[in-house]
N, CA, C and O atoms as a DFTB+ gen file, in Angstrom:
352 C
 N C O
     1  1     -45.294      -1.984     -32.395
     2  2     -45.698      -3.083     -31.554
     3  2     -44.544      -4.092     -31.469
     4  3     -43.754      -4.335     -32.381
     5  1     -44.558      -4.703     -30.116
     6  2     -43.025      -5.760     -30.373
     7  2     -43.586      -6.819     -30.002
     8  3     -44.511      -6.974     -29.205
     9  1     -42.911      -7.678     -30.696
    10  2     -43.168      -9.278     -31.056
    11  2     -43.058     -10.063     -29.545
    12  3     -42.209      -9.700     -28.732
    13  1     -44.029     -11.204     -29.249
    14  2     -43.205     -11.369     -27.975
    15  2     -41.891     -12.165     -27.649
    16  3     -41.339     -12.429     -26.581
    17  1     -41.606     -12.439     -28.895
    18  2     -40.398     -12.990     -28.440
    19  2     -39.071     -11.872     -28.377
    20  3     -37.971     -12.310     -28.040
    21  1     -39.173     -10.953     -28.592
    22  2     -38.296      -9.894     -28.270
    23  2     -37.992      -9.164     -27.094
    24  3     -38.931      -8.838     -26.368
    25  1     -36.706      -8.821     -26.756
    26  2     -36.605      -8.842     -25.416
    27  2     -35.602      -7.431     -25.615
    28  3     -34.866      -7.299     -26.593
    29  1     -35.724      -6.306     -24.395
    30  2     -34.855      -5.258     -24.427
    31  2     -33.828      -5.466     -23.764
    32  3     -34.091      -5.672     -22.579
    33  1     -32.334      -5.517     -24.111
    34  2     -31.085      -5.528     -23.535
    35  2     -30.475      -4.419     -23.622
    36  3     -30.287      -3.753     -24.640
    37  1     -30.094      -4.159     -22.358
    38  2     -29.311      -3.575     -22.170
    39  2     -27.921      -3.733     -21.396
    40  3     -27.740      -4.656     -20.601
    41  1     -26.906      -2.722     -21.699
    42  2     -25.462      -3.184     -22.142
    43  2     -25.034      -2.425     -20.953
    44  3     -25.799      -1.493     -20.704
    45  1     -24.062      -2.544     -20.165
    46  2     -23.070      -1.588     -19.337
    47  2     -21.801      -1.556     -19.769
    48  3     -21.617      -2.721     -20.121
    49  1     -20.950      -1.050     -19.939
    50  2     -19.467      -1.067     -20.045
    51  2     -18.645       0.069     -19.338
    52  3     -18.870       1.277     -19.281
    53  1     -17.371      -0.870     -18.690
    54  2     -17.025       0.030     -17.488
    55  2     -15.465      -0.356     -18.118
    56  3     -15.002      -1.422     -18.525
    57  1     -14.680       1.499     -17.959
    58  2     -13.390       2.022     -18.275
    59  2     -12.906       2.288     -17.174
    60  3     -13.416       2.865     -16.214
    61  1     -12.032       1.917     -17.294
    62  2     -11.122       2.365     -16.253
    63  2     -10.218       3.456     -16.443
    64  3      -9.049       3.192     -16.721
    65  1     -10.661       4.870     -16.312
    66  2      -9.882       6.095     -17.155
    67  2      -8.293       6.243     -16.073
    68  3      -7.110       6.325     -16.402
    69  1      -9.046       6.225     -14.562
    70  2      -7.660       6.823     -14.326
    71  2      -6.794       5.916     -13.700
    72  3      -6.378       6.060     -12.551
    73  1      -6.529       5.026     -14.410
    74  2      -5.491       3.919     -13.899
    75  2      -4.287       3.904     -14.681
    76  3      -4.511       3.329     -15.747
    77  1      -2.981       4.342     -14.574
    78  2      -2.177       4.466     -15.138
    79  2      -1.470       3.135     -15.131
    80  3      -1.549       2.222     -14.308
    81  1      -0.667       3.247     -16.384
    82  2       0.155       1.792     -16.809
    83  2       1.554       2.528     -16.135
    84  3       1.755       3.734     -15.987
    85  1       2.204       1.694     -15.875
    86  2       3.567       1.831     -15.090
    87  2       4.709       2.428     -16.081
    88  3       5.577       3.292     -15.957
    89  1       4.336       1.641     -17.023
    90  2       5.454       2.288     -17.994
    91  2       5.525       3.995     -18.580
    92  3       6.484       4.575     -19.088
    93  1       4.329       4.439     -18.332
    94  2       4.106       5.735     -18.893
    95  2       4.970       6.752     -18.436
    96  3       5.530       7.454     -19.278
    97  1       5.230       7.001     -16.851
    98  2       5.869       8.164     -15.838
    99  2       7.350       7.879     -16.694
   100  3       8.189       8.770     -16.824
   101  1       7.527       6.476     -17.257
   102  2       9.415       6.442     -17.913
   103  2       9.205       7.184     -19.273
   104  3       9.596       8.288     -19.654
   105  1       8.649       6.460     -19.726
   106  2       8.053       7.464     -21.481
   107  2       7.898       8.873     -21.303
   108  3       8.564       9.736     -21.876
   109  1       6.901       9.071     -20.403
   110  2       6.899      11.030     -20.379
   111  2       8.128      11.432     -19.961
   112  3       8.517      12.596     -20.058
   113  1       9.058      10.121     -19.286
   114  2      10.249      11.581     -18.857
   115  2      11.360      11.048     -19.589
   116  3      12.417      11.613     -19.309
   117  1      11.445      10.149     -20.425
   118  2      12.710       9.910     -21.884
   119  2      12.253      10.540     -22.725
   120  3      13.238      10.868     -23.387
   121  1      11.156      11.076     -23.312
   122  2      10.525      11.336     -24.159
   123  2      10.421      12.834     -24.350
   124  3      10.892      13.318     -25.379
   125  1       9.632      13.894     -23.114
   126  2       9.719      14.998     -22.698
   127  2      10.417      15.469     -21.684
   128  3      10.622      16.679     -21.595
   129  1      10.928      14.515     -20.689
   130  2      11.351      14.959     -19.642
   131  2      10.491      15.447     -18.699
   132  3      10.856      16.227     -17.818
   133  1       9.274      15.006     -18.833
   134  2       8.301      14.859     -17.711
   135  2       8.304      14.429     -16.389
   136  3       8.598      13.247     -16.214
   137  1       8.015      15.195     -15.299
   138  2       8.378      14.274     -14.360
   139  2       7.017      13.553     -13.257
   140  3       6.172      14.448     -13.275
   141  1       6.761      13.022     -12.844
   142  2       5.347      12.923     -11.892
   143  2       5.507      14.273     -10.751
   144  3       6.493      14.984     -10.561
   145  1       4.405      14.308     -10.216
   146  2       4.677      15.631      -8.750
   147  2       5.365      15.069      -7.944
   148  3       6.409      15.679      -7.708
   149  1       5.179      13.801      -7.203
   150  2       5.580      12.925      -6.373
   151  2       6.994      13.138      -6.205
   152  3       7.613      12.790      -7.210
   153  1       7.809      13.648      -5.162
   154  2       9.172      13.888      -5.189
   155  2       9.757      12.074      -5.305
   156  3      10.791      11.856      -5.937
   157  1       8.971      10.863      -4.629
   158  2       9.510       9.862      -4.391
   159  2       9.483       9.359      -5.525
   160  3      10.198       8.374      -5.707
   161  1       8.812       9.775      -6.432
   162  2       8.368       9.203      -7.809
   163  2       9.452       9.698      -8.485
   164  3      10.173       8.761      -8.830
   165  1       9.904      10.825      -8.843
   166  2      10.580      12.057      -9.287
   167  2      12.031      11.096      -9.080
   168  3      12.307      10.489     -10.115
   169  1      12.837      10.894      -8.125
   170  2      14.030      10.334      -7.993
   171  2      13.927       8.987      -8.192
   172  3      15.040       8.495      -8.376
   173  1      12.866       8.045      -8.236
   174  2      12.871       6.607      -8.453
   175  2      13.013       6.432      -9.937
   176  3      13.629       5.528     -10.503
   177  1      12.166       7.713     -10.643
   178  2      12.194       7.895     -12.394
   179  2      13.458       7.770     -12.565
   180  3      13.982       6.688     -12.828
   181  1      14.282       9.192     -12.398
   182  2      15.291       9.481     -12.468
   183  2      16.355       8.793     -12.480
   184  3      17.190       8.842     -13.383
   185  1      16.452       7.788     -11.055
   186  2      17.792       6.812     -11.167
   187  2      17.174       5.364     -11.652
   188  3      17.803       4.423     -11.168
   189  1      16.150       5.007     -12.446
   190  2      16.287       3.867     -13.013
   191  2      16.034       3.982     -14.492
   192  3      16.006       3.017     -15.256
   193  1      15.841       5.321     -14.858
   194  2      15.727       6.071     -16.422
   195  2      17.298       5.087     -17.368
   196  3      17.283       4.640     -18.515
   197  1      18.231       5.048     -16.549
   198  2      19.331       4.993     -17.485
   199  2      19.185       3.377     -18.157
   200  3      19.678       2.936     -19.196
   201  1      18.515       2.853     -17.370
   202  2      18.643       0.962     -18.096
   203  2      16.844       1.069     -19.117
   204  3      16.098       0.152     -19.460
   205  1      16.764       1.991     -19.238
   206  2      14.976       2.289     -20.341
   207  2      15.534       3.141     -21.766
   208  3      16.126       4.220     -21.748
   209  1      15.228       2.465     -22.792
   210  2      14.978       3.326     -23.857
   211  2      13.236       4.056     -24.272
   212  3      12.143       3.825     -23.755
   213  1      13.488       4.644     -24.996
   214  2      12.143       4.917     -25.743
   215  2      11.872       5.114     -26.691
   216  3      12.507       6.068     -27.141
   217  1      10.959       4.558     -27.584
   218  2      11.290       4.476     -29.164
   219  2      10.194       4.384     -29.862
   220  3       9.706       3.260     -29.977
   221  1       9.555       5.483     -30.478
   222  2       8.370       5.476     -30.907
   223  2       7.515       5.230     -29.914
   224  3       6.629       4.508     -30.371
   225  1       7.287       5.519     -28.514
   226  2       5.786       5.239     -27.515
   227  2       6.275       3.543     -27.106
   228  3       5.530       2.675     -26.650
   229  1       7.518       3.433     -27.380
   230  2       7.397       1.700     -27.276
   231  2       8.475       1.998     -25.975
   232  3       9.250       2.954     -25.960
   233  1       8.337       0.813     -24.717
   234  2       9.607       1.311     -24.048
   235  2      10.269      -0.116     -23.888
   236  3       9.689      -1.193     -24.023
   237  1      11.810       0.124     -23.525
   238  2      12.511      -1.086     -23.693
   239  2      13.388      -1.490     -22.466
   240  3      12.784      -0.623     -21.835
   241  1      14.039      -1.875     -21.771
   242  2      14.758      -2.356     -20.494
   243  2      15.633      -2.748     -20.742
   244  3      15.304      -3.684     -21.471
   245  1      17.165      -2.742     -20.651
   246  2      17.959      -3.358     -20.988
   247  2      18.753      -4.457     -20.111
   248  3      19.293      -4.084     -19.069
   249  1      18.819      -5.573     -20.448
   250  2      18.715      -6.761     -19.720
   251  2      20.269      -6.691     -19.029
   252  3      21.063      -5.751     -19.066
   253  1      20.427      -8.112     -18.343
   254  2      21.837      -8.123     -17.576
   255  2      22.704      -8.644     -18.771
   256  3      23.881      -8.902     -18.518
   257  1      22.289      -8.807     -19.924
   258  2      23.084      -9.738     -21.326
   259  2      23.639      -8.228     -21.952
   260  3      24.739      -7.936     -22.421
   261  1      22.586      -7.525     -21.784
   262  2      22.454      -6.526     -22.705
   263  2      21.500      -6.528     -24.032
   264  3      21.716      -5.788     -24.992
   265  1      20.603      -7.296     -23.973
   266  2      19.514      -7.722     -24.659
   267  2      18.437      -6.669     -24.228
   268  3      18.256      -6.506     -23.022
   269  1      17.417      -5.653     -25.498
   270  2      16.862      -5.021     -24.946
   271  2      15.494      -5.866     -25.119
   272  3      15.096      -6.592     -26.031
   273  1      15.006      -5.532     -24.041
   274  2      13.459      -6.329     -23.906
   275  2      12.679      -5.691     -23.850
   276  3      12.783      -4.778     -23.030
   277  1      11.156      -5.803     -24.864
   278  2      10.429      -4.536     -24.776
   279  2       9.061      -4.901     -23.679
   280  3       8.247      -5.825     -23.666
   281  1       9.274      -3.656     -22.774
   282  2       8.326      -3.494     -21.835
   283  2       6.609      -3.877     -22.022
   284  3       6.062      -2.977     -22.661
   285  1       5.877      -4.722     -21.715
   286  2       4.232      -5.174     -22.077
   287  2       3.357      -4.095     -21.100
   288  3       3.673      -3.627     -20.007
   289  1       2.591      -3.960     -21.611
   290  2       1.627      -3.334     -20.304
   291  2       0.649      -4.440     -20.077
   292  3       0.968      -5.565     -20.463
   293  1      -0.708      -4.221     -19.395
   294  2      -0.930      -5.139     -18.822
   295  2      -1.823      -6.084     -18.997
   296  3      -1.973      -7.090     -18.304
   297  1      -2.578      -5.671     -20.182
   298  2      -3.153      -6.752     -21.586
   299  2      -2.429      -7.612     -22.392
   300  3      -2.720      -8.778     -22.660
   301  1      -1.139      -6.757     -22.896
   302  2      -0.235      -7.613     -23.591
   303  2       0.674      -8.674     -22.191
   304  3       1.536      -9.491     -22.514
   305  1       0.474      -8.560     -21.454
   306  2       1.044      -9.606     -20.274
   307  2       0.483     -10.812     -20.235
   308  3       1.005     -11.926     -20.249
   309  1      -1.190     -10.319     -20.162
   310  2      -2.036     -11.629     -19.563
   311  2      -2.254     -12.372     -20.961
   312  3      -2.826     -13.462     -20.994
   313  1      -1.784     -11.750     -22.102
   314  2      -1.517     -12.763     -23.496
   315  2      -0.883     -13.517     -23.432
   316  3      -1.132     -14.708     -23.617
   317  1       0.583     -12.801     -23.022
   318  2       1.666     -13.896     -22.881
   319  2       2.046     -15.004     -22.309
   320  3       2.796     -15.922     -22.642
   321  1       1.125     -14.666     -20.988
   322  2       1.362     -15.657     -19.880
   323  2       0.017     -16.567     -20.537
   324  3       0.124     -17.757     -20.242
   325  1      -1.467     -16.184     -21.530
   326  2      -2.039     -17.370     -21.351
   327  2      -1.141     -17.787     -22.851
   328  3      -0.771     -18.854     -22.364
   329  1      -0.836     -17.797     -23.524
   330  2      -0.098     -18.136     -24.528
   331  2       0.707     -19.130     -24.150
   332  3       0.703     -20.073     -24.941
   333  1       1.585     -19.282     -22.958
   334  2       2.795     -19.542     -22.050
   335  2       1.912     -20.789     -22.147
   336  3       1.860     -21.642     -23.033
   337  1       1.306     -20.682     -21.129
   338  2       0.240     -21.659     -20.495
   339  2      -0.556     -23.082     -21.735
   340  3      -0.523     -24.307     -21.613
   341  1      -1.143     -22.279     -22.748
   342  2      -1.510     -23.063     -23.480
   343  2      -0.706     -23.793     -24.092
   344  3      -1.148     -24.854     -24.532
   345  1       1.072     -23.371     -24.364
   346  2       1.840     -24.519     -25.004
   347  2       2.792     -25.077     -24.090
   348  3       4.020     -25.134     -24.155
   349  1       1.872     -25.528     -23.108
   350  2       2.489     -25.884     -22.229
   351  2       1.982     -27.375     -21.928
   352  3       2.482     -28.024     -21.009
């Protein structure tokens, strides 16, 4: 028997499976040499591969200093920027 102050909730939660992070197509192809199908994809990898490291699943960019900067995806972004924001 349920009390009446008890109430049934229910929950939804929604994934977003096939949304790829940008950084991945550089990782699969420093990493394995993976390439996307996409021929336009395929040569855009290719000639901007040389300024990307990859290092442990982590990827890095190498700046105009020569400072390597490590790539955020797109959770660790909207940290930074509210982080930015709050000491501001």
């Amino acid at each position: 028997m349920k009390d009446e102050h008890e109430e049934e909730v229910k929950i939804v939660s929604i994934y977003e499976i096939d949304k790829e992070d940008y950084c991945q197509p550089l990782i699969d192809y420093l990493e394995h040499e993976k390439l996307p199908s996409e021929s336009k994809n395929k040569t855009k990898i290719q000639q901007g591969a040389s300024s990307f490291l990859c290092t442990k699943g982590t990827l890095y960019q190498s700046s105009f200093l020569s400072l390597w900067l490590r790539c955020l995806d797109e959770e660790e972004q909207i940290q930074v920027i509210g982080r930015a924001y709050v000491g501001i």
